[in-house]
FIBA-994739 format. One record per residue (C-alpha): chain; x, y, z. Coordinates in steps of 0.001 Angstrom, whole numbers, plus 500000, padded with zeros to 6 digits. Layout:
FIBA-994739
+-----+--------+--------+--------+
: mol :     xx :     yy :     zz :
+-----+--------+--------+--------+
:   A :      X :      Y :      Z :
...
+-----+--------+--------+--------+
//
This chain:
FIBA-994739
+-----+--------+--------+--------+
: mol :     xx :     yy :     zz :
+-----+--------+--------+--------+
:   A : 625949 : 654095 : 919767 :
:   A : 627925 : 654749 : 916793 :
:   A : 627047 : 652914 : 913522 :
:   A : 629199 : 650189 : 912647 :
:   A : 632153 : 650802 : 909818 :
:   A : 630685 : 649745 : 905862 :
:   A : 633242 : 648133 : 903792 :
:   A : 634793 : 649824 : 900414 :
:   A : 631261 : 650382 : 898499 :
:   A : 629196 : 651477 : 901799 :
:   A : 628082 : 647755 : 902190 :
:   A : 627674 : 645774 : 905486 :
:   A : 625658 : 643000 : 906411 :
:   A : 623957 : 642103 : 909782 :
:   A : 623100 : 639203 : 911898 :
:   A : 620404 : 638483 : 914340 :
:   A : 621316 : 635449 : 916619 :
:   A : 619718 : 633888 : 919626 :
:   A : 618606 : 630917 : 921214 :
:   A : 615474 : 629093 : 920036 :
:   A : 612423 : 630139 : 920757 :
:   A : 613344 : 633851 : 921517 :
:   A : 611778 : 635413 : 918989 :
:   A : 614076 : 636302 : 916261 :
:   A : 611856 : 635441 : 913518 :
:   A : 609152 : 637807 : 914942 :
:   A : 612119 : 640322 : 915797 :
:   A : 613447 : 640151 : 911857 :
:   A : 609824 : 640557 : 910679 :
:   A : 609092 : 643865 : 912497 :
:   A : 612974 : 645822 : 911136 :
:   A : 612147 : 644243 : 907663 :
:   A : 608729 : 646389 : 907784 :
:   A : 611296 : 649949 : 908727 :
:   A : 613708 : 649001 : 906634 :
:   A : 614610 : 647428 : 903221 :
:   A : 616246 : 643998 : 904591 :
:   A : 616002 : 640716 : 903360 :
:   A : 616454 : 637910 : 905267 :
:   A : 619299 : 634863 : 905361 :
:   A : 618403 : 631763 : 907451 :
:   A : 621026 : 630806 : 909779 :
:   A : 619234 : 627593 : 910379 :
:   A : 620471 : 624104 : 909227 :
:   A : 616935 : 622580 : 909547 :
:   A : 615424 : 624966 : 907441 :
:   A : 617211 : 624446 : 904509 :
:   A : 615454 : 621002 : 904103 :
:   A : 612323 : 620790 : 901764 :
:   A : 609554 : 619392 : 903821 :
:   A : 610120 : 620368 : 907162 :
:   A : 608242 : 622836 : 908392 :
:   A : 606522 : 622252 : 911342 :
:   A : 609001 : 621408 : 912903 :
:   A : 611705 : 623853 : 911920 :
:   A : 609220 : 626904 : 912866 :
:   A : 609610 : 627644 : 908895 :
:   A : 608444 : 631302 : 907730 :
:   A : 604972 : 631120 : 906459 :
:   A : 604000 : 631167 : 903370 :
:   A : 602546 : 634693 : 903779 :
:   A : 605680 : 635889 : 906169 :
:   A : 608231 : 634848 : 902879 :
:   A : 605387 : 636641 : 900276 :
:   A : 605903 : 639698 : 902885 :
:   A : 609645 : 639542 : 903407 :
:   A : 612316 : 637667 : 900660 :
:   A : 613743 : 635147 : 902763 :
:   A : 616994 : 632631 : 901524 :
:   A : 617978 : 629787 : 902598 :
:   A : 614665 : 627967 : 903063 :
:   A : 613962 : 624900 : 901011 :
:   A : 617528 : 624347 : 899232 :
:   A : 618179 : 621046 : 899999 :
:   A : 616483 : 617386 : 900364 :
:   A : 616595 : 616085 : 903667 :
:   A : 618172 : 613103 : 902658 :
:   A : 621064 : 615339 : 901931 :
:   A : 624169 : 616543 : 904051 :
:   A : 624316 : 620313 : 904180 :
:   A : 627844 : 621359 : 905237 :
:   A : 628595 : 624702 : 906855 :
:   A : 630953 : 625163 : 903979 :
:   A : 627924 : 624783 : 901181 :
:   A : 626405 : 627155 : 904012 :
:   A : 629025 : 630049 : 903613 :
:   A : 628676 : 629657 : 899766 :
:   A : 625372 : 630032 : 899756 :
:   A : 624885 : 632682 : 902279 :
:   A : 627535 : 635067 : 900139 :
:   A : 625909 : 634485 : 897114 :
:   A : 622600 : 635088 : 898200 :
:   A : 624412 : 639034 : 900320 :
:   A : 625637 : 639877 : 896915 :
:   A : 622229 : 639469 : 895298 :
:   A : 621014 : 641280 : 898113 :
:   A : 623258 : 644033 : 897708 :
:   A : 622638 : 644558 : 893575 :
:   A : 619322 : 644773 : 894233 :
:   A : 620439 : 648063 : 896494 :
:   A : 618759 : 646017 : 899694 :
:   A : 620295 : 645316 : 903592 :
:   A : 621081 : 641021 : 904424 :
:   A : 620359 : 640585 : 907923 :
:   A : 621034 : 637062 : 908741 :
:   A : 618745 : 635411 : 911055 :
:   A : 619141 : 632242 : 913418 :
:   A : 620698 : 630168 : 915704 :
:   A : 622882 : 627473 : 914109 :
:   A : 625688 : 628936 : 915697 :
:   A : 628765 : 627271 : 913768 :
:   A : 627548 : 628227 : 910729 :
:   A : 628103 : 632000 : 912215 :
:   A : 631136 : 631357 : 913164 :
:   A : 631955 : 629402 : 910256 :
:   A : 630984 : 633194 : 907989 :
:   A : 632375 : 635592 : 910324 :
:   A : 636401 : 633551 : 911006 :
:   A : 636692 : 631180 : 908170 :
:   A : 636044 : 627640 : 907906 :
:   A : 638685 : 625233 : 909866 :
:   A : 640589 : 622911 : 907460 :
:   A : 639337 : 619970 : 908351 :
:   A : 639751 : 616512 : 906299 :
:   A : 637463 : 615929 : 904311 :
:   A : 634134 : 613374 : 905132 :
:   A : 634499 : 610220 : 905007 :
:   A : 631413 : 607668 : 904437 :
:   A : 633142 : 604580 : 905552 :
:   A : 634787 : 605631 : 908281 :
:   A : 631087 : 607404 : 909661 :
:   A : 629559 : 604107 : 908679 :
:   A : 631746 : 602442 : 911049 :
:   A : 631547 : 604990 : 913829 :
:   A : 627356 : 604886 : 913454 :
:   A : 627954 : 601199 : 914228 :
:   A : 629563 : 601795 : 917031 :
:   A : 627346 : 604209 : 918362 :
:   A : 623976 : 601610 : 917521 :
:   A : 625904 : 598897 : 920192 :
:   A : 627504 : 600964 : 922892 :
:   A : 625573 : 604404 : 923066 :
:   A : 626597 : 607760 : 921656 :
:   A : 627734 : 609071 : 925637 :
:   A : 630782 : 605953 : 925252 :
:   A : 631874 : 607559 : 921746 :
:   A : 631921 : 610793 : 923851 :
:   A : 633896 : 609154 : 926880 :
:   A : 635851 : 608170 : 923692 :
:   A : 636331 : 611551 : 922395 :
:   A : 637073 : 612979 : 926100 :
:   A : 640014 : 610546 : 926048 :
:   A : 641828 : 612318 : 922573 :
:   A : 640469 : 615149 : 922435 :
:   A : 639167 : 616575 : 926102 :
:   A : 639078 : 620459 : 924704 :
:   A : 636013 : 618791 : 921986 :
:   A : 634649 : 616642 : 924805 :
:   A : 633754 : 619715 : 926949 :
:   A : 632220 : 621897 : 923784 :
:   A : 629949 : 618675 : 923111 :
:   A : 626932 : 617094 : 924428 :
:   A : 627335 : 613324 : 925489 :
:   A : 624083 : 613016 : 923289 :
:   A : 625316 : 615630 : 920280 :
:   A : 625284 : 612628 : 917513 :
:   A : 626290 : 614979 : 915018 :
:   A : 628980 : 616494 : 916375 :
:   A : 630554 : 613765 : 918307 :
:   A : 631077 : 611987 : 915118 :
:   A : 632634 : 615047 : 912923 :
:   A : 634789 : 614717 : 915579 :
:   A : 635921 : 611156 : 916481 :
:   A : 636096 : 610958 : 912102 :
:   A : 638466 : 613516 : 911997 :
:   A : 640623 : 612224 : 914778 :
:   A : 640473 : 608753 : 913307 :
:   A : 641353 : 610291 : 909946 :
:   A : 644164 : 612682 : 910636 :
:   A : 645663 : 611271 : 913676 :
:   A : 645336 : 615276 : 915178 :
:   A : 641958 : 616418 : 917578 :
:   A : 639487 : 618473 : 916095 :
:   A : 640052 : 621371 : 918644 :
:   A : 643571 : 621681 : 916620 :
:   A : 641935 : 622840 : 913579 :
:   A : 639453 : 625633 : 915357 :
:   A : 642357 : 628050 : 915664 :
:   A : 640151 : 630332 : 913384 :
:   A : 640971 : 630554 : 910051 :
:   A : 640728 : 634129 : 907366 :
:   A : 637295 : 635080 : 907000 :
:   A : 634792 : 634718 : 904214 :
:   A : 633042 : 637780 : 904177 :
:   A : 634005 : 640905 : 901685 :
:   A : 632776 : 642839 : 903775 :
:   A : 632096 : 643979 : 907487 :
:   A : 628941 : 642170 : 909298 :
:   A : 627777 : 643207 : 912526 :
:   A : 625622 : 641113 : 914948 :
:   A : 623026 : 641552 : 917506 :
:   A : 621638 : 638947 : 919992 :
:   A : 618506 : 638622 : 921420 :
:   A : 618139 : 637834 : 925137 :
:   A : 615553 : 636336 : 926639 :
:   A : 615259 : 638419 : 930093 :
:   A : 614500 : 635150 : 931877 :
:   A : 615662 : 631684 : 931193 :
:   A : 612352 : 630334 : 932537 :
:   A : 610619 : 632517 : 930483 :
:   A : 612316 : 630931 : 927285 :
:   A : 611761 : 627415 : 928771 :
:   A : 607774 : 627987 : 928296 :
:   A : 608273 : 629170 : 925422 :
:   A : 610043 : 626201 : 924466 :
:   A : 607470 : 623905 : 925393 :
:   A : 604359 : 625616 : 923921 :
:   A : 605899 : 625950 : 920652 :
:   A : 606351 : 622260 : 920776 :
:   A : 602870 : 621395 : 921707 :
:   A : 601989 : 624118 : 919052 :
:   A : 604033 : 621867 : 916719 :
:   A : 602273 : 618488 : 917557 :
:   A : 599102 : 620058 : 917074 :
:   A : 599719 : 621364 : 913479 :
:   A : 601047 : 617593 : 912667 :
:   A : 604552 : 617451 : 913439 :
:   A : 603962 : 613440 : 913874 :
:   A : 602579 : 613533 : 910334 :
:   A : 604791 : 615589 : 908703 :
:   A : 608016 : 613420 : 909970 :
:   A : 605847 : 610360 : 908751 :
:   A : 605411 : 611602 : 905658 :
:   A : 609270 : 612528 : 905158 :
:   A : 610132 : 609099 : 905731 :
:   A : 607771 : 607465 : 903093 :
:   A : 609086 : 610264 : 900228 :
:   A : 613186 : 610109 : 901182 :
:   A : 615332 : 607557 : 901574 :
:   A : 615866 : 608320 : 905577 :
:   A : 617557 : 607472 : 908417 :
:   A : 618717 : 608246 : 912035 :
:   A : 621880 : 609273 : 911158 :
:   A : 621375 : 611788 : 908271 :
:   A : 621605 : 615542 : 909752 :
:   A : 618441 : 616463 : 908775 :
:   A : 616702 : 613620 : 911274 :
:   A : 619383 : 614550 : 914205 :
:   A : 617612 : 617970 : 914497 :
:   A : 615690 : 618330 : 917675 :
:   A : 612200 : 617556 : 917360 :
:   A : 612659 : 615336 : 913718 :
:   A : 614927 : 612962 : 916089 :
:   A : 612517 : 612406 : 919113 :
:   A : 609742 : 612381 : 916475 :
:   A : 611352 : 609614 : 914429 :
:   A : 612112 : 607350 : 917656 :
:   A : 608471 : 607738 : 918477 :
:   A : 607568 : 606414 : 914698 :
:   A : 610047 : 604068 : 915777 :
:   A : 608244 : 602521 : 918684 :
:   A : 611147 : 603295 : 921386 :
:   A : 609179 : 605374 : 923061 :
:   A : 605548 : 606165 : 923706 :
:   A : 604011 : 609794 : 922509 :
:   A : 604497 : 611540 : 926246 :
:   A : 608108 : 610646 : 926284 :
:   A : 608474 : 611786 : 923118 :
:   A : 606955 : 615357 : 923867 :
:   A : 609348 : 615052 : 927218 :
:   A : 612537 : 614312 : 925297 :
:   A : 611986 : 616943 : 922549 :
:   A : 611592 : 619399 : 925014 :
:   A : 614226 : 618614 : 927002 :
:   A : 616429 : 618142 : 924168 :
:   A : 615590 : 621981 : 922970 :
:   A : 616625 : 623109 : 926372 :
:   A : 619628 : 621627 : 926168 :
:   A : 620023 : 623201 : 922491 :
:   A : 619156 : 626798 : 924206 :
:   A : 621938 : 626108 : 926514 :
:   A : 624824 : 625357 : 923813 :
:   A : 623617 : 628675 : 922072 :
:   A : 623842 : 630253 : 925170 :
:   A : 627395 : 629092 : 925640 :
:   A : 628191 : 629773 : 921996 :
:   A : 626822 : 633561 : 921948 :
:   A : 629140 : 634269 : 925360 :
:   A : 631682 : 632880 : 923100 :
:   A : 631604 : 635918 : 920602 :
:   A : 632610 : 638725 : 921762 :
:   A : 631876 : 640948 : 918871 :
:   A : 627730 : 640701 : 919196 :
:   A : 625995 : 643056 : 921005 :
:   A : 622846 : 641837 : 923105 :
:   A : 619645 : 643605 : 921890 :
:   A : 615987 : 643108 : 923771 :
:   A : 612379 : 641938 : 922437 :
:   A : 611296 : 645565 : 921285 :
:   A : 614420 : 646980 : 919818 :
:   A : 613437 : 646609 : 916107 :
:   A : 612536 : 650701 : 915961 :
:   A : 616433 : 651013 : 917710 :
:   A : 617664 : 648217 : 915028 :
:   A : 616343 : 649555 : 912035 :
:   A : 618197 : 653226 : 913291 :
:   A : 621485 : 651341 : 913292 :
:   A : 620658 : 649519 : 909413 :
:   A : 619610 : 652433 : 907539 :
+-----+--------+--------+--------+
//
């Protein structure tokens, strides 16, 4: 396969995507050590101080090995945007470049991909009291009856969302409250960010069931290096709660309804999991979605690092 076309001074940047729990981390780790890449989180948990357990952070010893960027910007009690994301991620490729090295971008929050490679929508801007009010509404009828809600003004959102996507369902209902117009309008695609050509890869699990154990071991992997205890501890430092993004990401949010006391510890382990499963599936949808990445398997880092250099 033919190497893909570098922009005006020879640059290009990659991106390794794929569902959770398929191993991209350990994928990026093995092309960083045949080639001179550093690596840019594409994860919206792991930009938050704090949590690590549950984000499957880089060690300590794996970011000593590797430069990694993107980790540990931001307090959790803090709303990272995808645009602060696109910001960030092309200042950090331009420091990359200088320093004469590759950026291979590496995760699975899939709009902020989307959000680098077409441009971010114009979309109006947030706005506290109007989320305030839709929270409310969620806490007495349910987040699945905001999402009936959405269905009814904006079907083409309703079927991209979850009925239990918190997050998203209010971007959503906001923005149609606040510009009269459905979010779907504004995702024509709008002129992309980058300077310069990126090309992505995506790595398939062979077997969904496969990636379903997965799933669940890294959990239980998670509860027994102190998941419970690190959430705990998050809420006693930061001014918390359910709604900030940081405590909607799977694992932090079963977790924190656990601390809660609305559900008991083996419900909690069931929901996470289930709720990461569900996750897998959106990034599933969202990778079919992009046309431009090419799939890539478990043991293609030697193939990978052929196409980088």
């Amino acid at each position: 396969m033919a190497k893909p076309a570098r922009g005006p001074a020879g640059r290009s940047a990659y991106a390794l995507l794929g569902p959770t729990a398929s191993g991209k981390s350990r994928l990026a780790l093995a092309l960083a050590a045949r080639c001179p890449v550093e690596i840019v989180s594409l994860d919206s948990a792991q930009v938050y101080r704090g949590m690590d357990i549950g984000t499957a952070k880089p060690s300590p010893e794996e970011r000593a090995r590797v430069p990694h960027h993107l980790i540990d910007i931001a307090d959790p009690d803090e709303r990272y945007s995808a645009a602060r994301f696109c910001a960030d991620a092309i200042r950090a490729f331009e420091a990359i470049f200088a320093r004469g090295h590759i950026p291979l971008v590496v995760g699975g929050t899939m709009l902020y991909y989307r959000a680098l490679v077409t441009g971010l929508d114009a979309l109006p801007a947030a706005n506290p009291a109007l989320r305030a009010e839709i929270e409310g509404e969620a806490a007495r009828k349910g987040w699945p009856a905001l999402h009936a809600e959405l269905a009814r003004c904006d079907p083409v959102a309703a079927r991209r969302i979850s009925p239990n996507d918190a997050q998203r369902i209010e971007r959503a209902i906001e923005v149609w409250r606040a510009s009269g117009r459905p979010i779907s309008e504004f995702h024509s695609g709008g002129k992309a960010s980058l300077p310069f050509p990126l090309q992505a890869f995506a790595l398939i699990p062979p077997e969904r069931t496969l990636l379903h154990r997965r799933i669940a071991e890294r959990f239980d992997a998670m509860l027994r290096a102190g998941l419970v205890e690190e959430v705990s501890a998050l809420r006693k430092r930061y001014a918390l709660s359910p709604s900030l993004p940081s405590m909607r990401s799977v694992g932090y949010r079963q977790v924190w309804r656990f601390l809660e006391g609305e559900c008991n510890a083996a419900a909690m382990r069931e929901q996470a999991i289930a709720a990461t499963r569900q996750l897998a599936k959106r990034q599933f949808t969202w990778l079919r979605s992009f046309k431009e990445v090419q799939p890539v398997g478990e043991g293609a880092a030697d193939a990978l690092a052929d196409r980088i250099r």
